[in-house]
N, C-alpha and C positions, 0 to 999 in steps of 0.2 A: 346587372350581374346578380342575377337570383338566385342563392344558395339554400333556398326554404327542401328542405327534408334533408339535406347531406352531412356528411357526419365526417369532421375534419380531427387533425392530430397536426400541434406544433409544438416540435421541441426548441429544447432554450427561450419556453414561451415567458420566461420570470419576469421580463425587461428588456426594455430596448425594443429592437424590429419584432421581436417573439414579442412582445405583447401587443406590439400596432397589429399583427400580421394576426392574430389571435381575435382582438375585438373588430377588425374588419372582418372578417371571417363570420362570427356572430351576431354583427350588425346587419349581414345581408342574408342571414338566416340558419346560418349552418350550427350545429351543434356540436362545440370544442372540446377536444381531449386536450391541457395543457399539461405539456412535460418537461421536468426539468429534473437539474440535482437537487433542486429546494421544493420542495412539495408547499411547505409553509407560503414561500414565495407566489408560487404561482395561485395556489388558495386565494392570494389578495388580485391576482388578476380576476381570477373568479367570480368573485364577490362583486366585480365590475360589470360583469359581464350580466351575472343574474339581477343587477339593479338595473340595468340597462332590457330585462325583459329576456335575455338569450338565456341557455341552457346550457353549462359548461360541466367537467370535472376535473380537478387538479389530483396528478401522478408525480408519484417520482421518479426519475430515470435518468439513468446514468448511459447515456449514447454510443456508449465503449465497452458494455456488459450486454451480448446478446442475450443472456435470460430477461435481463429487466425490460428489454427491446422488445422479445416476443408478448411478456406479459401487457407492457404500454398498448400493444397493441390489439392482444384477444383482451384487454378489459375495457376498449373501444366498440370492441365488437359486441361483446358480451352485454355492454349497457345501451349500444342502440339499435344490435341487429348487422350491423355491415361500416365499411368504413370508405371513404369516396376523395379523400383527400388528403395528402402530408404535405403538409410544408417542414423538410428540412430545415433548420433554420442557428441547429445550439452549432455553440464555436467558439474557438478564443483567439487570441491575438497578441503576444507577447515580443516586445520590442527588444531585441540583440543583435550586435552585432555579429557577421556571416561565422568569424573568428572566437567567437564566447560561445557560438549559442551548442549545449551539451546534446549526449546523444539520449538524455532524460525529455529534455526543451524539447527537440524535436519528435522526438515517438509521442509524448504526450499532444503536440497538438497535429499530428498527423492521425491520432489514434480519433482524435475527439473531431476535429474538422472536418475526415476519409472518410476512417474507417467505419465511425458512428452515421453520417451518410450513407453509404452501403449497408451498416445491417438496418436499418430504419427502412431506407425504401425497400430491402428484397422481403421485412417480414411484412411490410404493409402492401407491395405488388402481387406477394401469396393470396392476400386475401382479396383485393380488386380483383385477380384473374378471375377467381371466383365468379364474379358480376359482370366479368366483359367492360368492368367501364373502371375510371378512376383519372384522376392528376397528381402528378409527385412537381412540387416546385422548388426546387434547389437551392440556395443560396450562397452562392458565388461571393466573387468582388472584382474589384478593375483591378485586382492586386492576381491577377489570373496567368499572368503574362501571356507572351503573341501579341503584346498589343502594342510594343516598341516602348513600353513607360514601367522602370523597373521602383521597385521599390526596396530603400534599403532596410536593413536593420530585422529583416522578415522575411528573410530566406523561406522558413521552413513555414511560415504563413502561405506566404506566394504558392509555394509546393503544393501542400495542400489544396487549395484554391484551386491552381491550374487542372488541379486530378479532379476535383468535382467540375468543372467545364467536358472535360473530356470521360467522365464518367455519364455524365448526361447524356450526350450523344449515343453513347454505346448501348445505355438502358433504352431511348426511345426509341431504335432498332428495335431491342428487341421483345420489351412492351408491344410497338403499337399491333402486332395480332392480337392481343385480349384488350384490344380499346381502351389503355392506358396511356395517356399524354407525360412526357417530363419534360419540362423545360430550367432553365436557370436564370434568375436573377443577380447581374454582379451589381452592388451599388458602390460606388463614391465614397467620399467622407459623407457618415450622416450623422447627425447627433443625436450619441449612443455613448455609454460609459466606456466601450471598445477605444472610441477614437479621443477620450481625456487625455491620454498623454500627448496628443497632438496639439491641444489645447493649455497645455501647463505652461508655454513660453511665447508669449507675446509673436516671435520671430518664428518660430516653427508655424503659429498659427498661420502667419501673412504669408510665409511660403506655400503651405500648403494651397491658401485658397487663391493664392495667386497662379495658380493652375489650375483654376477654376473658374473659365467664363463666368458665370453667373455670380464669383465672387460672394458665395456663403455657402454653410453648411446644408445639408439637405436635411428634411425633419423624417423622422419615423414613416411615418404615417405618408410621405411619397413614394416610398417603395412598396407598402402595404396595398397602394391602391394596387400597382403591377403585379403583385402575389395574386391577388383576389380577381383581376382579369384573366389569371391564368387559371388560375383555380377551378375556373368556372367555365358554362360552356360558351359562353362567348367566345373564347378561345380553342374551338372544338377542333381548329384546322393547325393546329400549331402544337410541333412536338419536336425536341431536339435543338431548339434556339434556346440563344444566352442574348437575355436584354438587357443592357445596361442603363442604370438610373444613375447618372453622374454630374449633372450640371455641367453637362460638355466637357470633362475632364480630358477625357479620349481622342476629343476632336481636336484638339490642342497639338 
């Protein structure tokens, strides 16, 4: 999976999956735009990336603000020429019940989950059309629903969620005439500061991964490989799939 001359963009790259997803990216050659709301933040991914030999920049951006969106993305252009990959990736996760959660709770992470996925891949599809070629890779979860396994306390997660699965489909319609792939990634519980609170009580933990064949958390860096199969052309035949990285969670 050769990424030598392409020029990638992930937001929510500060930590967690955004940064595995980010120094895999740079490890097999590509040259990283990291965005987030912490510019400071992703600076120290940076600084990882450039000791490790890669070639990065850290951005700020707010995924919910199409001006900082377009900008994220002509200051990609701007500093290598062209841009050939987004991994969608920033998001939140915020644990209420169906009955508490406000209509502040939900717009905000509908706003940041969604909507922030749509203006990210349509200002960075603009500019792939450009070049006829590009990959957008989504990031889902098994918290998606359709898949018969609800999740509570995440109504307006799950929502979110299910709308980027079927938002993918729609784009890689109507992408693949300028030779842009989208696909999505849902993963599982992985360990990421997202899924701490799952982890704060002994018993929540064992239930969680007691729906989980493999019985443990899944680490960053195994979803990353799957971003980076996608990302790449290895995956030149595959547009409009949701792959799930779950330790069998699903097949349960």
């Amino acid at each position: 999976m050769d990424l030598t001359g392409k020029v990638a963009i992930v937001t929510g790259a500060k930590r967690g999956m955004g940064r595995t997803h980010a120094l895999a990216l740079s490890k097999a050659g590509a040259k990283v735009l990291l965005a987030d709301i912490s510019k400071e933040d992703c600076e120290k991914v940076a600084e990882e990336i450039e000791k490790a030999g890669g070639e990065s920049l850290a951005v700020k951006c707010d995924v919910t603000n199409k001006k900082e969106v377009e900008e994220m993305v002509r200051t990609a252009v701007e500093k290598w020429g062209k841009l050939d990959i987004l991994v969608n990736n920033a998001g939140i996760a915020q644990f209420f019940p169906f009955l508490e959660i406000t209509e502040e709770d939900w717009s905000r992470t509908i706003d940041i989950n969604l909507k922030g996925y749509f203006l990210c891949a349509q200002a960075a599809a603009r500019e792939m059309a450009k070049q006829k070629a590009g990959a957008i890779v989504n990031v889902a979860s098994v918290a998606m629903g359709q898949v018969g396994v609800g999740f509570p306390n995440l109504a307006h997660y799950c929502a979110s969620k299910g709308g980027i699965v079927a938002m993918t489909e729609a784009m890689a319609l109507e992408l693949a005439p300028y030779n842009i792939r989208v696909n999505a990634v849902s993963p599982g519980a992985i360990e990421t500061p997202m899924v701490d609170p799952l982890k704060q009580d002994p018993k929540t933990t064992e239930a969680t991964l007691s729906r989980v064949p493999m019985r443990r958390f899944g680490k960053p860096e195994e979803v990353s490989n799957l971003v980076l199969f996608l990302a790449s052309d290895d995956a030149s035949y595959m547009t409009g799939s949701t792959v799930v990285v779950d330790g069998g969670w699903l097949a349960c």
